[in-house]
PDB file of N, CA, C and O in Angstrom:
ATOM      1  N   UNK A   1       0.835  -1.182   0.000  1.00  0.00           N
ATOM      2  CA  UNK A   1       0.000   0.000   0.000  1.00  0.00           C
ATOM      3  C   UNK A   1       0.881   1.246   0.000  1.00  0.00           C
ATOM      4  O   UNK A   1       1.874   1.406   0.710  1.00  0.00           O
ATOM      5  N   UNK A   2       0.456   1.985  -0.764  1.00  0.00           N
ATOM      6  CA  UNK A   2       1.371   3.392  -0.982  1.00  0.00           C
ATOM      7  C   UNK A   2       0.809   4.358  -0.070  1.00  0.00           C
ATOM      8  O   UNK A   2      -0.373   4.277   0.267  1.00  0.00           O
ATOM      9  N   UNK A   3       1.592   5.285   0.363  1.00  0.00           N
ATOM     10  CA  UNK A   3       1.039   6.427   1.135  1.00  0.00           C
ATOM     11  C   UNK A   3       0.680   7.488   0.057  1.00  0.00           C
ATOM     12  O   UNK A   3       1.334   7.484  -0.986  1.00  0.00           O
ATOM     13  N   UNK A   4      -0.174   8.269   0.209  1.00  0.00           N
ATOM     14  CA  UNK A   4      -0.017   9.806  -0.775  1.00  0.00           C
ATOM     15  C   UNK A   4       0.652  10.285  -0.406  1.00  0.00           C
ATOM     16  O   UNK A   4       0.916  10.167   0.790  1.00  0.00           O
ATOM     17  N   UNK A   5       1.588  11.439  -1.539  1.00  0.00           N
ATOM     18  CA  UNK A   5       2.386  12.017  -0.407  1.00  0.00           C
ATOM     19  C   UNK A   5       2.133  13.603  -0.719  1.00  0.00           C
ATOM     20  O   UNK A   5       1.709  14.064  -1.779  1.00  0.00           O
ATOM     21  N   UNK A   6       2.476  14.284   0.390  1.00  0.00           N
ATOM     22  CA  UNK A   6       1.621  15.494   0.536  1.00  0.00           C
ATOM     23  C   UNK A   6       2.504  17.045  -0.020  1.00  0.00           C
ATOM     24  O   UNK A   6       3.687  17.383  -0.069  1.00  0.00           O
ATOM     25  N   UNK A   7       1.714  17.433  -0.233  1.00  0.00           N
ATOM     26  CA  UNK A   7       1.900  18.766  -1.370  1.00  0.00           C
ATOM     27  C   UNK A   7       2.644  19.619  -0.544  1.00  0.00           C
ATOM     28  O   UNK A   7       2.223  19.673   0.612  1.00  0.00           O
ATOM     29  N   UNK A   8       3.785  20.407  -0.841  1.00  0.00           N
ATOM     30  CA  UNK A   8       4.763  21.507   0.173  1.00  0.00           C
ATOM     31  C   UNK A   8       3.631  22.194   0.031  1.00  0.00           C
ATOM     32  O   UNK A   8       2.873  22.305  -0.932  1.00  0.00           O
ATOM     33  N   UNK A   9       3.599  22.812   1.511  1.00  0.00           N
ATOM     34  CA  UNK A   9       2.802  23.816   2.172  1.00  0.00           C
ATOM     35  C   UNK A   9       3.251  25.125   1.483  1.00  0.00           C
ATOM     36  O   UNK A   9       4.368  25.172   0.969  1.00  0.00           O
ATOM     37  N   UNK A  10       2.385  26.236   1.452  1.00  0.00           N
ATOM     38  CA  UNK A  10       2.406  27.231   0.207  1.00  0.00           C
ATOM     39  C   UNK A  10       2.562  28.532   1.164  1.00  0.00           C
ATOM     40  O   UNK A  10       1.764  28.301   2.072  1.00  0.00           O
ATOM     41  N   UNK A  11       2.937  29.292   1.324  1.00  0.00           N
ATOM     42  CA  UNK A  11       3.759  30.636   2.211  1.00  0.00           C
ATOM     43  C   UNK A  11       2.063  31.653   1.805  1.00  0.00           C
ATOM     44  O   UNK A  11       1.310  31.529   0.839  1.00  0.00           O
ATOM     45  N   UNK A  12       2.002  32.343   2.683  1.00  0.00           N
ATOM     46  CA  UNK A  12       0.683  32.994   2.384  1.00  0.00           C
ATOM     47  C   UNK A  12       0.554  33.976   1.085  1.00  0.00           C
ATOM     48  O   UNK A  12      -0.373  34.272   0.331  1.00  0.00           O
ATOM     49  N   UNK A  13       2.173  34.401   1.207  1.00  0.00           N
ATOM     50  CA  UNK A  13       2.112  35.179  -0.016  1.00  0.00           C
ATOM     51  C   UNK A  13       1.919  34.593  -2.092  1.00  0.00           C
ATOM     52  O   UNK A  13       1.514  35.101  -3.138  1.00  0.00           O
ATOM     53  N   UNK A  14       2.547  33.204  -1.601  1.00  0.00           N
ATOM     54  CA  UNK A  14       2.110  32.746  -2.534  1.00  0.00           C
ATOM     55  C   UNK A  14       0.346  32.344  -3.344  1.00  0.00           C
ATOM     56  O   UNK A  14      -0.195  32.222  -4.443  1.00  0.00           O
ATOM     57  N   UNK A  15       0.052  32.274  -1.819  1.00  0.00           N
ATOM     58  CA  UNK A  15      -1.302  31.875  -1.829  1.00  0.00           C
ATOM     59  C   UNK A  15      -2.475  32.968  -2.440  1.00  0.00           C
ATOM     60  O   UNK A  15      -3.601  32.878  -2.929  1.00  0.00           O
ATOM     61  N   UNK A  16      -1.411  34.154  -2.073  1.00  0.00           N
ATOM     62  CA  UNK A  16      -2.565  35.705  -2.302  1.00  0.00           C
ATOM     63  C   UNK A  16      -2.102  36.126  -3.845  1.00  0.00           C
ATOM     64  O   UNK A  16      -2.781  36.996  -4.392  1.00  0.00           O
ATOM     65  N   UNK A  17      -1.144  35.638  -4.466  1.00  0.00           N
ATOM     66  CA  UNK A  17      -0.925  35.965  -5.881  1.00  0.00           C
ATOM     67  C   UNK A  17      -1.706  34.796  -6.656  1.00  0.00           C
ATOM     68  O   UNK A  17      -2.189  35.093  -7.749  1.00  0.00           O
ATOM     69  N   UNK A  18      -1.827  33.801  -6.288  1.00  0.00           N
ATOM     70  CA  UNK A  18      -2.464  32.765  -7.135  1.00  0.00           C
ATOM     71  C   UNK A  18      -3.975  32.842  -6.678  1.00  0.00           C
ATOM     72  O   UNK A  18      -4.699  32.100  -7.342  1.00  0.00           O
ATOM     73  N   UNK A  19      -4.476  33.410  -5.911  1.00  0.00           N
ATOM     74  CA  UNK A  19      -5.892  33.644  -5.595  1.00  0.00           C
ATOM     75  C   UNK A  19      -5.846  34.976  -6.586  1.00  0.00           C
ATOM     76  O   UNK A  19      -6.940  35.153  -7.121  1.00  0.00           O
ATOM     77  N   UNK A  20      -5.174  35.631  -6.835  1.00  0.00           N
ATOM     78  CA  UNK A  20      -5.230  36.952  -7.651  1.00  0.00           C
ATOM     79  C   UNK A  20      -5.695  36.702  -9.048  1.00  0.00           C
ATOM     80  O   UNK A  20      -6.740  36.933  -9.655  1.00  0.00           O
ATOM     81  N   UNK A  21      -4.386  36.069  -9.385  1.00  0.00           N
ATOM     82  CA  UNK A  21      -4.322  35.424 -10.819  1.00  0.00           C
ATOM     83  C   UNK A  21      -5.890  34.517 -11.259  1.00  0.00           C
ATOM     84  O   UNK A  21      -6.587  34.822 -12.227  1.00  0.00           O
ATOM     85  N   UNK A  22      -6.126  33.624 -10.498  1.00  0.00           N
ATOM     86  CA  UNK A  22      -7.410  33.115 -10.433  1.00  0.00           C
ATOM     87  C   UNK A  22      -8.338  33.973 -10.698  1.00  0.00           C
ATOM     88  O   UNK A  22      -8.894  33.972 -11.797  1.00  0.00           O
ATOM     89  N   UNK A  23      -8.612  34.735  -9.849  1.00  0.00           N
ATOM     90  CA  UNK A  23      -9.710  36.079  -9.728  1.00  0.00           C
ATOM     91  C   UNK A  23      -9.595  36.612 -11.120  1.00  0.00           C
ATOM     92  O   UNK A  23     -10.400  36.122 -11.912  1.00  0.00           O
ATOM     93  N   UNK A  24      -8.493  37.807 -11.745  1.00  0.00           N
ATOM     94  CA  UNK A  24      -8.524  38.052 -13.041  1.00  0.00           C
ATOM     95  C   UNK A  24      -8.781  37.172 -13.955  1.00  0.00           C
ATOM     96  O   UNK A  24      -9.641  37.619 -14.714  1.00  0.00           O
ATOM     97  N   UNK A  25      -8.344  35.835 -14.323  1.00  0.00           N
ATOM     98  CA  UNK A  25      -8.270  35.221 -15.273  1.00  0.00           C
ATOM     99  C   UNK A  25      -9.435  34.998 -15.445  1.00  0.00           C
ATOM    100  O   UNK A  25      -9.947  35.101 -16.560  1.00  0.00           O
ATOM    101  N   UNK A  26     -10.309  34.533 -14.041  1.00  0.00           N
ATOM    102  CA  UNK A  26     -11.702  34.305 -14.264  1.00  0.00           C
ATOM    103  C   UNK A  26     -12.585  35.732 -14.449  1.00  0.00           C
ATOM    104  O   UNK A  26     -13.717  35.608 -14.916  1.00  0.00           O
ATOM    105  N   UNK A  27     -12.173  36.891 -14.148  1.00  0.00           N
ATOM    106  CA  UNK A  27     -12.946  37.850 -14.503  1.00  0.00           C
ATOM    107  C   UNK A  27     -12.980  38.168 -16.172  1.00  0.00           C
ATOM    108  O   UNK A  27     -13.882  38.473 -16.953  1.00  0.00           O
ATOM    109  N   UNK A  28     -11.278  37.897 -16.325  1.00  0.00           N
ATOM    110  CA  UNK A  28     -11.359  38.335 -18.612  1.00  0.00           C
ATOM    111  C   UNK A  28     -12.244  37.371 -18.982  1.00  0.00           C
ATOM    112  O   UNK A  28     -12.957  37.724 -19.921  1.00  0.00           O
ATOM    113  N   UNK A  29     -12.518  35.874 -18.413  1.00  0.00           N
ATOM    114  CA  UNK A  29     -13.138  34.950 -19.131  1.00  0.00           C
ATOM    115  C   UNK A  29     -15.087  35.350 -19.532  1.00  0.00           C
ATOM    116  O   UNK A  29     -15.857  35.075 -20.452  1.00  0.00           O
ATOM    117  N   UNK A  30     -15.173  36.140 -18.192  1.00  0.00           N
ATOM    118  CA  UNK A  30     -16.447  36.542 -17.857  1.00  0.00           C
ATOM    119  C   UNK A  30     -16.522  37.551 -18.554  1.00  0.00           C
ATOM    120  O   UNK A  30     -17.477  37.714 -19.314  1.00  0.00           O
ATOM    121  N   UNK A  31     -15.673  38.309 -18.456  1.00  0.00           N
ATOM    122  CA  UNK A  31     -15.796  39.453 -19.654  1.00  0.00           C
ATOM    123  C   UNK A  31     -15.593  39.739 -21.103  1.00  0.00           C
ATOM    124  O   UNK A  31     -15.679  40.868 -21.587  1.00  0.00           O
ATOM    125  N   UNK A  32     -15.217  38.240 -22.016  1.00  0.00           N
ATOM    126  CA  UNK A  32     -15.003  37.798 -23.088  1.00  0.00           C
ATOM    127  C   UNK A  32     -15.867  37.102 -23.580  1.00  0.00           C
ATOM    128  O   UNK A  32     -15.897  36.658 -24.728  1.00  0.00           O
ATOM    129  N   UNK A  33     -16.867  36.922 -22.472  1.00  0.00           N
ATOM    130  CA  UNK A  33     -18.026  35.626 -22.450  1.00  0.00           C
ATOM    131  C   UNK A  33     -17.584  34.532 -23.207  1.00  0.00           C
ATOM    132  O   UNK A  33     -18.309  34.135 -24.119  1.00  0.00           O
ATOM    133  N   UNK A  34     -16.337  33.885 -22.944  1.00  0.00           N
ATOM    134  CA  UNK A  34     -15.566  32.518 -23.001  1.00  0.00           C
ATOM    135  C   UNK A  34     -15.466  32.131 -21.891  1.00  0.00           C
ATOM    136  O   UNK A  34     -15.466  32.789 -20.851  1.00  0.00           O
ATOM    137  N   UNK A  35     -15.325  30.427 -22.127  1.00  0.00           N
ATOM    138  CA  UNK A  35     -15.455  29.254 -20.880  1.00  0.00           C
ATOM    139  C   UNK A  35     -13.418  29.826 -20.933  1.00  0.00           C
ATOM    140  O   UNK A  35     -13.023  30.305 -19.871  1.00  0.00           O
ATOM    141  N   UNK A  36     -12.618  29.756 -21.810  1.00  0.00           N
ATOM    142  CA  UNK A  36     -11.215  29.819 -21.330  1.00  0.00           C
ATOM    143  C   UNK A  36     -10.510  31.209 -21.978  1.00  0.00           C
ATOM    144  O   UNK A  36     -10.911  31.927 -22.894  1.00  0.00           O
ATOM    145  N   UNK A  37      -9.340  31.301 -21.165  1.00  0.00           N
ATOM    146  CA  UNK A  37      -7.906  32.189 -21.741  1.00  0.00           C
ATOM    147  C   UNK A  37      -6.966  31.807 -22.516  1.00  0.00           C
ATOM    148  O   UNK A  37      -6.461  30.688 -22.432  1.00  0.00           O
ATOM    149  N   UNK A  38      -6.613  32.706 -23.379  1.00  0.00           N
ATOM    150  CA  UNK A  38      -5.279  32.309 -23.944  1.00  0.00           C
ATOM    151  C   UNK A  38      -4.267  32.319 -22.907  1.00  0.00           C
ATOM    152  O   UNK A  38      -4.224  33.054 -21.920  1.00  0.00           O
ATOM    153  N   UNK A  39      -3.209  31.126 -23.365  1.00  0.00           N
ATOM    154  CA  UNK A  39      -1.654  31.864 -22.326  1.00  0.00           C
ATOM    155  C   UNK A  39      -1.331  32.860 -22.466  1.00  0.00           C
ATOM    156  O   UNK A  39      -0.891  33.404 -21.453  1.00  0.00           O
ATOM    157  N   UNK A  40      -1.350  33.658 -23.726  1.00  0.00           N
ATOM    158  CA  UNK A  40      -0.877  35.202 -23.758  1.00  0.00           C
ATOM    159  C   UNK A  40      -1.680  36.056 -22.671  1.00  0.00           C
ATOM    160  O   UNK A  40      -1.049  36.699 -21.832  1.00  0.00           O
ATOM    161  N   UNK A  41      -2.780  36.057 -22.689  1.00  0.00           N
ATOM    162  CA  UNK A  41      -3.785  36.748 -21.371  1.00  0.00           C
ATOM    163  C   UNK A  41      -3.089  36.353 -20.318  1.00  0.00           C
ATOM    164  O   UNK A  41      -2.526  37.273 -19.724  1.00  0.00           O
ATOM    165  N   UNK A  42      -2.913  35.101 -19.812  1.00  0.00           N
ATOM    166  CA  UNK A  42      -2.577  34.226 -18.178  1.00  0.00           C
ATOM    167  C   UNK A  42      -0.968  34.761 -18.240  1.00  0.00           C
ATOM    168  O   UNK A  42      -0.428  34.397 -17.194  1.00  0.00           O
ATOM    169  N   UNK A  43      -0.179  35.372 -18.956  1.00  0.00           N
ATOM    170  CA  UNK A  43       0.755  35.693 -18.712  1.00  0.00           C
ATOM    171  C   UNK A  43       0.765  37.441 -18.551  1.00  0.00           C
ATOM    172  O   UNK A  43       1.299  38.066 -17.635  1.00  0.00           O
ATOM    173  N   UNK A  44       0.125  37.928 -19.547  1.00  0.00           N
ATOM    174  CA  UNK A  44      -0.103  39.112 -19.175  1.00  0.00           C
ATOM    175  C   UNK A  44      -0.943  39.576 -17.785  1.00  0.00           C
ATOM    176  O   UNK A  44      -0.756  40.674 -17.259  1.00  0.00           O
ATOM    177  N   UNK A  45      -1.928  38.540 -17.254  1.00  0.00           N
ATOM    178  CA  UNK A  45      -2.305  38.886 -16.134  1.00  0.00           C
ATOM    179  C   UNK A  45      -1.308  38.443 -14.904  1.00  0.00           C
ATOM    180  O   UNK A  45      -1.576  38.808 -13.759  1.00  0.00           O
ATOM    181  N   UNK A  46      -0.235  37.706 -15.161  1.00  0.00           N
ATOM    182  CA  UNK A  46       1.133  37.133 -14.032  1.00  0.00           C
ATOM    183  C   UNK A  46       1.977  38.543 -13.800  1.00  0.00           C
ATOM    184  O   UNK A  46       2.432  39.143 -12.826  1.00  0.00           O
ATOM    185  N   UNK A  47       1.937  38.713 -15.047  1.00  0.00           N
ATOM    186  CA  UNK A  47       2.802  40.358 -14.976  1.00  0.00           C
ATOM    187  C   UNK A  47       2.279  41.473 -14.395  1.00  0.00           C
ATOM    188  O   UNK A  47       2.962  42.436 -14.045  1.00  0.00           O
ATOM    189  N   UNK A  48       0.756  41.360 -14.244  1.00  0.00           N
ATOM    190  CA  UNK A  48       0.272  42.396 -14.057  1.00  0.00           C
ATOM    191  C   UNK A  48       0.631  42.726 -12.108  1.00  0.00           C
ATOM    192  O   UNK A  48       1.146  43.489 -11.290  1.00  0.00           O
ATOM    193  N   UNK A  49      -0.111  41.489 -12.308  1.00  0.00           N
ATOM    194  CA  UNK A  49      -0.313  41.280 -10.812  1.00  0.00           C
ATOM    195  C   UNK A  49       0.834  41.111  -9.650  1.00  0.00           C
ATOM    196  O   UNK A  49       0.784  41.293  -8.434  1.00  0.00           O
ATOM    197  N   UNK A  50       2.070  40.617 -10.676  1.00  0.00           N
ATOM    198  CA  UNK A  50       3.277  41.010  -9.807  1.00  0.00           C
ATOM    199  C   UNK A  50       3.713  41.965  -9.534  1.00  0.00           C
ATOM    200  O   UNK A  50       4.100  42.298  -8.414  1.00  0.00           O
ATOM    201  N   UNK A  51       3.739  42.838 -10.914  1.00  0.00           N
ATOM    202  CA  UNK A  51       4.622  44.330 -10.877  1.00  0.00           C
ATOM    203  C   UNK A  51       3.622  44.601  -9.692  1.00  0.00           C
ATOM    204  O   UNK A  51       4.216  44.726  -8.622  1.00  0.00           O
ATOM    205  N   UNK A  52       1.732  44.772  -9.581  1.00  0.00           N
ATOM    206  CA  UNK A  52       1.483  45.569  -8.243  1.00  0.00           C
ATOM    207  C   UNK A  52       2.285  44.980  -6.953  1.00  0.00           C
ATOM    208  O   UNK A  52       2.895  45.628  -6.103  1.00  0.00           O
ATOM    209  N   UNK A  53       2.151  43.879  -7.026  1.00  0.00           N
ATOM    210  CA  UNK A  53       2.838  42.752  -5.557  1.00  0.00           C
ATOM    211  C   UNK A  53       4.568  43.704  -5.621  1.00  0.00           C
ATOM    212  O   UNK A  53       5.156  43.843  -4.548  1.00  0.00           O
ATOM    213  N   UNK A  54       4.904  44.001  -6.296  1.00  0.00           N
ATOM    214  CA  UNK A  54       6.364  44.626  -5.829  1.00  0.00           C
ATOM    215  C   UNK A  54       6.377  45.717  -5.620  1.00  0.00           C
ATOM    216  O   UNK A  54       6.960  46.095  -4.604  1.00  0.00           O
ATOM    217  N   UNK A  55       5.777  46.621  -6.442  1.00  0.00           N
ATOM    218  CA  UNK A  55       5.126  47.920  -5.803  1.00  0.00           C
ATOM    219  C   UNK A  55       4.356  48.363  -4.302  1.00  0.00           C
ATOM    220  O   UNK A  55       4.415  49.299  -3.505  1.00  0.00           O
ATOM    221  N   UNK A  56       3.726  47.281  -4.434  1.00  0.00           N
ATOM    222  CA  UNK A  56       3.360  47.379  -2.629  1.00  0.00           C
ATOM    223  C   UNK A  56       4.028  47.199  -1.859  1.00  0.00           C
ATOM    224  O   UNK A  56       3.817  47.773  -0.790  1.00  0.00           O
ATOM    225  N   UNK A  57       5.326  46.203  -2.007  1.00  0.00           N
ATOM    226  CA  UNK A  57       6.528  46.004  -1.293  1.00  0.00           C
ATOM    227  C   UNK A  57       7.453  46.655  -1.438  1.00  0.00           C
ATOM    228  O   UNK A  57       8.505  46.277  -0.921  1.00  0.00           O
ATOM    229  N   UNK A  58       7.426  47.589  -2.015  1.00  0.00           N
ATOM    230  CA  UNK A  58       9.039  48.435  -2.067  1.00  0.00           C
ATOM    231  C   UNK A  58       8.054  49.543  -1.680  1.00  0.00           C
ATOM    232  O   UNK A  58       8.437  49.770  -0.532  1.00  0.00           O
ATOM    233  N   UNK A  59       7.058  50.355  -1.895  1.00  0.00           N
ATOM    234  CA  UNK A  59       6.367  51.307  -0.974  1.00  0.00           C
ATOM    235  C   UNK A  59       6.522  50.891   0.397  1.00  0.00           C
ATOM    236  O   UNK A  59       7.060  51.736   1.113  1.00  0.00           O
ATOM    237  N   UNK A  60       6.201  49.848   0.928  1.00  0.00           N
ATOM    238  CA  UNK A  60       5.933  49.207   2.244  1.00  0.00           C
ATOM    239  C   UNK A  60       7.603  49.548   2.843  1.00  0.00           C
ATOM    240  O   UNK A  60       7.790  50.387   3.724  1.00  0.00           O
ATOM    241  N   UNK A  61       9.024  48.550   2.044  1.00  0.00           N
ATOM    242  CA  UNK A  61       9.879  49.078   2.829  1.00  0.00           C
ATOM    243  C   UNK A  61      10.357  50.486   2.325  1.00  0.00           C
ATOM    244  O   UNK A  61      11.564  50.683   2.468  1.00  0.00           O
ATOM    245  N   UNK A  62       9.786  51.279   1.883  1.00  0.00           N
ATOM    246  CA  UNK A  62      10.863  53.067   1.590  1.00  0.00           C
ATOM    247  C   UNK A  62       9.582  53.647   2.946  1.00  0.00           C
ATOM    248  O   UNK A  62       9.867  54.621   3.643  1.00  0.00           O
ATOM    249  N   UNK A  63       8.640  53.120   3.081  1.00  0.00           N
ATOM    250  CA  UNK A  63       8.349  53.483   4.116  1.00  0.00           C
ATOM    251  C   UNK A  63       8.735  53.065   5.901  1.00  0.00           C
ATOM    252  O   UNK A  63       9.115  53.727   6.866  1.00  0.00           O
ATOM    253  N   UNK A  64       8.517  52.138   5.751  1.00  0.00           N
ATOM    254  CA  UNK A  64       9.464  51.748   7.058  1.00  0.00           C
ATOM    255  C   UNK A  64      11.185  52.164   6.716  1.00  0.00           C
ATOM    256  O   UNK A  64      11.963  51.827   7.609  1.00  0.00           O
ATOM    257  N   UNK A  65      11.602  52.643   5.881  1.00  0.00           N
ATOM    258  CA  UNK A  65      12.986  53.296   6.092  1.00  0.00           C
ATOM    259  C   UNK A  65      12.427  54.475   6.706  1.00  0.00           C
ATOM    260  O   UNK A  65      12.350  54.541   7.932  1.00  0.00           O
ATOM    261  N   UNK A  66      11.978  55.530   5.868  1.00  0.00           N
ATOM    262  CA  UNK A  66      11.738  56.973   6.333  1.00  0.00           C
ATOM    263  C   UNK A  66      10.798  56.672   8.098  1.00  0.00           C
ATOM    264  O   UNK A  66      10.805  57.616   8.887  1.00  0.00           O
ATOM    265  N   UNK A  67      10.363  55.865   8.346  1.00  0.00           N
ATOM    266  CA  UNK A  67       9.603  55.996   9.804  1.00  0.00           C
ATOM    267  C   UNK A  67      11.110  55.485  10.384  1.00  0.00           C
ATOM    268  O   UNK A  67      11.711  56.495  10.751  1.00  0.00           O
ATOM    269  N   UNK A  68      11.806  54.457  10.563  1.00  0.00           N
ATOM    270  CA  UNK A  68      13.239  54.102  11.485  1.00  0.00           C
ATOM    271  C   UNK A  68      13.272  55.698  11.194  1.00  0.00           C
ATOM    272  O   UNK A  68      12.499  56.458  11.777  1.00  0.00           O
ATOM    273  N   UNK A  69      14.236  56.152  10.236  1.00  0.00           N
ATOM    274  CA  UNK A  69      15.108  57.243  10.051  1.00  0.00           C
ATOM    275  C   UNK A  69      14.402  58.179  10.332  1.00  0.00           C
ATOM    276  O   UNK A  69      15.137  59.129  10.058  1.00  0.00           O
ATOM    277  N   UNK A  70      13.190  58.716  10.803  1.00  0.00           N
ATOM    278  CA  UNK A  70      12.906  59.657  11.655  1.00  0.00           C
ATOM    279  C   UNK A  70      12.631  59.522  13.110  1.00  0.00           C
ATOM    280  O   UNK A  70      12.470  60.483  13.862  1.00  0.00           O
ATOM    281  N   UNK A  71      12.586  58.236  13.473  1.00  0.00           N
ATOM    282  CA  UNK A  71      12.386  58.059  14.765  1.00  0.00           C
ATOM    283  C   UNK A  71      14.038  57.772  15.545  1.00  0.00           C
ATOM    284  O   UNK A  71      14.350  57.878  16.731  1.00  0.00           O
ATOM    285  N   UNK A  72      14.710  57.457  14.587  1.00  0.00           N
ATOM    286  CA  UNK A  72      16.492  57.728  15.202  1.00  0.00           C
ATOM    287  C   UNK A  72      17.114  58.910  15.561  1.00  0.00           C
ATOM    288  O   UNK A  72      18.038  59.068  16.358  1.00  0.00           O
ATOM    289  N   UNK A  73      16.315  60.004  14.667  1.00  0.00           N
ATOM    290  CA  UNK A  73      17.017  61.109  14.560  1.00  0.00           C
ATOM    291  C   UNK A  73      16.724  61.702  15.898  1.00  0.00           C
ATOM    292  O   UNK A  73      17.212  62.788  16.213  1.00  0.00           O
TER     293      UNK A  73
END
């Protein structure tokens, strides 16, 4: 008898870009009134959704720089 063996556990952040990606892909489909996407779409929506995911993170740390560096001074 074989065991299943179990899927690496997924970091939350991974979890909130692929719930993203999901969300758009299924919104162009709804809004194309098609059952599917091209890969060109599912890649253009990977890009999309990252560049915001790094943008929120490099806002996030230039802000926690400027709050340390005024609370040192």
């Amino acid at each position: 008898m074989q065991l299943p063996q179990r899927a690496k556990p997924k970091t939350k952040g991974k979890e909130k870009i692929e719930e993203k990606v999901g969300s758009k892909s299924s919104s162009l489909a709804r809004y194309n009134k098609k059952p599917t996407i091209t890969s060109s779409e599912i890649q253009t929506i990977v890009r999309l959704v990252l560049l915001i995911e790094l943008a929120k993170h490099a806002a996030f740390t230039e802000g926690t720089k400027a709050v340390t560096k005024f609370t040192s001074s």
